[in-house]
N, C-alpha and C positions, 0 to 999 in steps of 0.2 A: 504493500500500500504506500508507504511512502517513498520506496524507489518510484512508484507510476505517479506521483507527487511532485517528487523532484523532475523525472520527464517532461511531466506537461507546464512546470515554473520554465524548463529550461526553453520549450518551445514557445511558450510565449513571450519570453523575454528575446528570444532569439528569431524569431520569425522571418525576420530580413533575412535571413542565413539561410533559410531552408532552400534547399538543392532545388526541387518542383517548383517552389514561388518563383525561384530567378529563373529558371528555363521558361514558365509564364510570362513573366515579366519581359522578357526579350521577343516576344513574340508582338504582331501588332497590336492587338487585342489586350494585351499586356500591358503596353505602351501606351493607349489610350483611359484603360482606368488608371493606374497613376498618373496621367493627367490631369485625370478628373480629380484624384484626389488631392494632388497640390494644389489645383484650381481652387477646391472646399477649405485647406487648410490655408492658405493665404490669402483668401479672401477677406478683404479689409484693406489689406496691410498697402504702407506708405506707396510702393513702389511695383505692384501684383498687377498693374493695368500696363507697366511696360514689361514686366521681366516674364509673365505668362504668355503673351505671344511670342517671344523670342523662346522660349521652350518648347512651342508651341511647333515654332520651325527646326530644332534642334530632335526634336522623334522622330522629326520627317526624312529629317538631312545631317544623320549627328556626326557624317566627313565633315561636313564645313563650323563646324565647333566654337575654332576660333573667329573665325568670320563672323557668324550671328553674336558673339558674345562682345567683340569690339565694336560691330553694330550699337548693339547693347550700353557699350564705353560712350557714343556718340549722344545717345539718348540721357545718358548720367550727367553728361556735361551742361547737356538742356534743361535736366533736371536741378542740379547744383549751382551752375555756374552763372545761367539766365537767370531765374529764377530768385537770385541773390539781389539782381539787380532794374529799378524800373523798369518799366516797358520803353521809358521815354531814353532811354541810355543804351539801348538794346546794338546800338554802332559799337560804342566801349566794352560793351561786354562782349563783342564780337573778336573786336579784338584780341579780350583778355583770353579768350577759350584757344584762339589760337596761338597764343605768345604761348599758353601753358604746352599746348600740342607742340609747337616746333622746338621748346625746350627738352620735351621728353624723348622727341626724335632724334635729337643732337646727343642726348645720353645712350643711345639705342645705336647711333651707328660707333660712338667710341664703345659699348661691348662687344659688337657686330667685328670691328676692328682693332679686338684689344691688343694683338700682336703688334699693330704698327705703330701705337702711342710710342711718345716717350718715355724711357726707364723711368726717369722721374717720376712722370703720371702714372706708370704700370705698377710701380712698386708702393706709391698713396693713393690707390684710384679713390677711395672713399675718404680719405681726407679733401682731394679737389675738386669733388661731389658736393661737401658739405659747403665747401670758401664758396662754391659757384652759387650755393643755393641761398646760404645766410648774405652774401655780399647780395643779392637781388632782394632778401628779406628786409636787411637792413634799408636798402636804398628805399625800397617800399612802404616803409611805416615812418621814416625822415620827409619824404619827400610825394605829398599824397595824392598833393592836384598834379602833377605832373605827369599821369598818365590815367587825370576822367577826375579826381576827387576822391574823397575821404572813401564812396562804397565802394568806388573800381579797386581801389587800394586794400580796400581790405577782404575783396572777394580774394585777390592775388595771396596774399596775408594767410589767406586759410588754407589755400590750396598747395601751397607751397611744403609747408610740413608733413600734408596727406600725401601728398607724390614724392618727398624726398627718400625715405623709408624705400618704397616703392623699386622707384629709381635705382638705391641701392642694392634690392635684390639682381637685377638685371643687369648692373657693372659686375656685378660677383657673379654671375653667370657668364660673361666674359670673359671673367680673369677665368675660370675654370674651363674654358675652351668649347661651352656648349651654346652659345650666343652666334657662332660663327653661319652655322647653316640655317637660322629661325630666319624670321619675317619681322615684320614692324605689328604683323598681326597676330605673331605668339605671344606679344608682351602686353598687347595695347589693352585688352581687356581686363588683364589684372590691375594695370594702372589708375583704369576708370572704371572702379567695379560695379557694372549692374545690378549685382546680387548685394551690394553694400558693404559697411564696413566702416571703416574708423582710420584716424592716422597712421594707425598698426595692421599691419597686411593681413589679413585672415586669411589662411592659406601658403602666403610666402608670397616666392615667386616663381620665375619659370619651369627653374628644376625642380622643384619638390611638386609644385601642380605637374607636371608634365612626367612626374615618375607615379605619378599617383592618376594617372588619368587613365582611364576605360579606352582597352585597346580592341573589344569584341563586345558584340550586343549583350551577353550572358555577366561580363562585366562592366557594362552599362546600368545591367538591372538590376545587381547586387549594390551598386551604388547609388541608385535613384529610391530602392526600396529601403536604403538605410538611411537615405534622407527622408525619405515619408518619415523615419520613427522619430528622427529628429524636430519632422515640426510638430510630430504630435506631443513630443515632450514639448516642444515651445510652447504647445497651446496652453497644455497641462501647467507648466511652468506659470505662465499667465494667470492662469485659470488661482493658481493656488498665489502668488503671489498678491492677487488682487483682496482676497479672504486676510493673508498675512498680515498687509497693510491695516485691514479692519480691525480684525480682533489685537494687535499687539498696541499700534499707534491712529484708532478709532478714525481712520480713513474711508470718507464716502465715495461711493461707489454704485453706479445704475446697474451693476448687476450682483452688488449685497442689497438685502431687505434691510429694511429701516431698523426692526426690532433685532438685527445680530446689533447693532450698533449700540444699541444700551449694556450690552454685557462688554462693548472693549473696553481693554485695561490702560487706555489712554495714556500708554509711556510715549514719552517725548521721543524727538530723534536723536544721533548721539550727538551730532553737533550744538544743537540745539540747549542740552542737557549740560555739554561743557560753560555752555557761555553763563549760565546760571545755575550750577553745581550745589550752591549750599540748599536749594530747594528742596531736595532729595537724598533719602537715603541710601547707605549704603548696598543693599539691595539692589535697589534699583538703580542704581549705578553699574553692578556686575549685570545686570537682567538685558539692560540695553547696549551694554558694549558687546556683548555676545551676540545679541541681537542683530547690530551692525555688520557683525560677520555674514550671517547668515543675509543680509539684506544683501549685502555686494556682492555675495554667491547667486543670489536670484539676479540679481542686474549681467550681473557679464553672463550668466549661463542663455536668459533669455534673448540677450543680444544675440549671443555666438551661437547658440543652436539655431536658427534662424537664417542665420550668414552660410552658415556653414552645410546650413542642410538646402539651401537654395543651389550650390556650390556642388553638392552631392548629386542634386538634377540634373544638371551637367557633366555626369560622370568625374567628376574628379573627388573618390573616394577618400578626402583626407581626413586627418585626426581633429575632433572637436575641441573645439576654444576652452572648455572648463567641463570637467568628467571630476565628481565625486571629491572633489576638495577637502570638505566637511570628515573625510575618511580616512584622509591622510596621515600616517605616525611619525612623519616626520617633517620639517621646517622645509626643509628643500622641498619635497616630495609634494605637500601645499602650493610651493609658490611653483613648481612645474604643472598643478592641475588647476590652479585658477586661475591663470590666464596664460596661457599656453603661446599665442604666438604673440604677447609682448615678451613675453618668457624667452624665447626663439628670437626675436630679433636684439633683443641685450646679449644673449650669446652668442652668435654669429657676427652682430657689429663690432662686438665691445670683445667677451669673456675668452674665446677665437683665438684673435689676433694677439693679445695682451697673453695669455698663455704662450702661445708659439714664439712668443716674440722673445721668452724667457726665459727657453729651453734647459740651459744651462745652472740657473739659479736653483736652489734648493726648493725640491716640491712645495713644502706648505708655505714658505717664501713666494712662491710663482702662484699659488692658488690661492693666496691673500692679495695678491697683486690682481691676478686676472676678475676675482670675486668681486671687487672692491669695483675695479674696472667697471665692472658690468651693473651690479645691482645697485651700485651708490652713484656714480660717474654717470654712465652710462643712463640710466634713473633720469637723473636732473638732468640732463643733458635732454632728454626727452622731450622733459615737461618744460622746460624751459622754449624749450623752442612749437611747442602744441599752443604756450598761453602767452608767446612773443608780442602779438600785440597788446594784450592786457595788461602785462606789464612794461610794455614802453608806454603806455599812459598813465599808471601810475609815477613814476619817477622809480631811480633805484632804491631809493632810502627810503618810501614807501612798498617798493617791490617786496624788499628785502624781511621789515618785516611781518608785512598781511600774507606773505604766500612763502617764497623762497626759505626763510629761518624754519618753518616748522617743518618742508618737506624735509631741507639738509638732514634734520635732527632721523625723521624717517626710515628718508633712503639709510642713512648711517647704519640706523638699528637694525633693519632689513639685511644690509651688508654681511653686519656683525650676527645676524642669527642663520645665516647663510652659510656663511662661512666656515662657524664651529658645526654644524649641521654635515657638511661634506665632511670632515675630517672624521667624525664619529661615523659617517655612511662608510667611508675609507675602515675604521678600524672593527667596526661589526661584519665585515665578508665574511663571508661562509660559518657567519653563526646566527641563521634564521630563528628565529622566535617562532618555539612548535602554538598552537592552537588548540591542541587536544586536552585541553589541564584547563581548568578554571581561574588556576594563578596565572597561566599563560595569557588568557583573555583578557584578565583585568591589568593584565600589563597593557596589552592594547587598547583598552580603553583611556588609561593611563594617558597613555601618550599621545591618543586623539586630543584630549582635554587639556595637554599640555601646549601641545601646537597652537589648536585654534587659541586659547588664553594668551601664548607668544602674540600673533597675530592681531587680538584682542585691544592688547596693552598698545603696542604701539599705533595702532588704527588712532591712539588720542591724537597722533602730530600728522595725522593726514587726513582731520577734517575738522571745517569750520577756519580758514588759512588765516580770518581775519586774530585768533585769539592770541593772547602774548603768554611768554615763554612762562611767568610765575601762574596764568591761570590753570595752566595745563598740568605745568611739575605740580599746584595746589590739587590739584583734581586726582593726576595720581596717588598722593599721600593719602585723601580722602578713601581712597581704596579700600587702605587699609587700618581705617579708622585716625588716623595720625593728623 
């Protein structure tokens, strides 16, 4: 009985996987119910009236892949970049959609041609990526009317950090020699992603979409039906976050009933809570910082199953943005499942290079360098340049400390729990923690509880930017009654 228990959990959990569904699934007939069913499951959503007929053409014609999907890129730009801007300005923004296009092409053909660069360039391609992009940044947020005024300037402003990343994947497919034989049409719809997305590449770039991409209809339909379970958890995800909101922080809602509303427990949010701390107590101090966690695990899971599983409908089978965080026993192992390709692009830009660079130096020497590199450096490095214009209008001395002082403090902490986290993953090999023992378990629980709390605590210095350093160290103390 409970072996045919465990069977039927595993087929339902696994149903995308079943061998009959994908041989269905690759057939036409196949191919038009999950259509239908993405149709059902995105319906609503911001962007399902462009990116469903272009999937629409992709069952039909899924050779030309990249073609409908950079299509797709043209239609985002309409969407984003017009769209930013009056109707009455609609010349400037003409413009700016293609300043942005002939820049991305100019990067496209130096990976296309990464052999003929200069050593110089070949050997810092992504340092003279970044001088190209911040030198245009800079000049952009100095200098506004000089090409439309304050909105042209700052559509440029936005888009600029969203395609540098980008950008970056595609010089690094260069340097690795796989840019050489592509098109301007293997890259272009990453760049301009239909299916959405954020300054952080969902997906990467050419080489990991393109090693991950469905090369047979039987792997087309393994890939599209493990996107359906994607948006059905998106829905779910939704579905339950919307309730969450209710009952924890008495958030209304047209599809909660009036009368769950009287029973929420009306805790604040965590930002909220720090700014006026002596209100409450200790309790509910731990009740909402946890809470917190749990809330940013709904926010990125809901995003990126979404991105990700639209991404899947096009064949390209990759790994999802946030899988089971909450689960995690250890610091690292957290920060690889909750956000996975910002995770991915701090190590490939930053943790990489900074490693290799230091071959020779003594290991935990080299993996406090490359660590720091990445999670702390690499970090601010990020956010600084996502919230560039916000803070060149603040000034720096206000920059410094309503936003910058409390990430530094942060990213630090993150760094630092990062870092001892590897070295203990380093010194536990091949001494697996068994499960079969009750002591074994509550070690694991142990150490979920101790992660997400790591997590927790420092979550104080990366939110509410405006608060100053004695509110936040008071808040901590509060903690612990002190």
């Amino acid at each position: 009985m409970i072996e045919s228990l465990k069977k039927l959990f595993h087929l339902l959990r696994h149903w995308h996987e079943n061998d009959r569904l994908i041989a269905f699934g690759a057939t036409p007939a196949g191919r038009a119910i999950i259509f239908i069913f993405a149709l059902l499951l995105l319906f609503g959503h911001d962007y399902a009236k462009f990116f469903m007929p272009l999937l629409a053409l992709f069952m039909l014609l899924p050779q030309h892949r990249n073609l409908i999907l950079s299509f797709g890129g043209l239609l985002y730009i309409y969407t984003r970049v017009f769209r930013r801007v009056a109707d009455s300005e609609l010349w400037p923004a003409s413009l700016v959609a293609a300043f942005l296009i002939t820049l991305i092409y100019l990067v496209y053909l130096a990976a296309k041609n990464f052999d003929k660069l200069p050593k110089i360039i070949r050997r810092f391609s992504q340092t003279w990526l970044h001088t190209l992009f911040i030198a245009i940044l800079i000049f952009v947020i100095l200098n506004p009317n000089f090409i439309g005024g304050q909105r042209i300037s700052n559509v440029i402003a936005v888009f600029l950090p969203f395609l540098l990343w980008r950008c970056g994947y595609m010089l690094m497919s260069g340097k690795r020699g796989h840019a050489q034989k592509t098109t301007f049409l293997n890259h272009f719809f990453y760049l301009w992603p239909i299916y959405g997305g954020t300054n952080v590449p969902y997906g990467k770039g050419h080489d990991y979409l393109s090693q991950n991409a469905s090369q047979n209809p039987e792997a087309c339909a393994k890939s599209q039906l493990s996107g359906i379970k994607l948006l059905i958890l998106w829905r779910f995800l939704q579905f339950f976050n919307v309730y969450f909101n209710c009952i924890f922080y008495g958030k209304s809602s047209p599809f909660v009933p009036a009368w769950l509303l009287e029973y929420s427990l009306g805790l604040p949010r965590f930002g909220k809570m720090l700014s006026s701390y002596d209100e409450y107590s200790i309790g509910i101090y731990w009740s909402v910082m946890f809470l917190s966690i749990v809330s940013g695990v709904l926010k990125f899971a809901i995003l990126g199953h979404v991105i990700i599983g639209c991404l899947r409908l096009f064949g390209f089978n990759v790994f999802r943005n946030t899988y089971k965080p909450l689960l995690s026993q250890t610091i690292l192992e957290f920060w690889n499942r909750y956000y996975y390709y910002f995770k991915e692009l701090l190590v490939e830009f930053f943790f990489f290079p900074i490693y290799l660079s230091f071959s020779k130096v003594n290991y935990k020497i080299r993996l406090f360098l490359a660590t720091f590199g990445a999670a702390f450096f690499g970090n601010m490095y990020y956010h600084v340049l996502r919230d560039s214009r916000s803070l060149a209008n603040m000034g720096l001395k206000q920059a410094w400390t309503d936003a910058l002082a409390s990430r530094t403090v942060y990213c630090l902490l993150l760094a630092t729990g990062i870092y001892i986290s590897m070295l203990r993953e380093r010194n536990r090999r091949g001494k697996d923690l068994k499960t079969d023992s009750l002591f074994s378990r509550s070690q694991i629980i142990v150490r979920i509880i101790g992660v997400v709390t790591f997590f927790a605590i420092i979550n104080v210095w990366n939110v509410n930017p405006g608060l100053s350093f004695s509110q936040r160290i008071g808040f901590l103390l509060s903690l612990f009654g002190l």
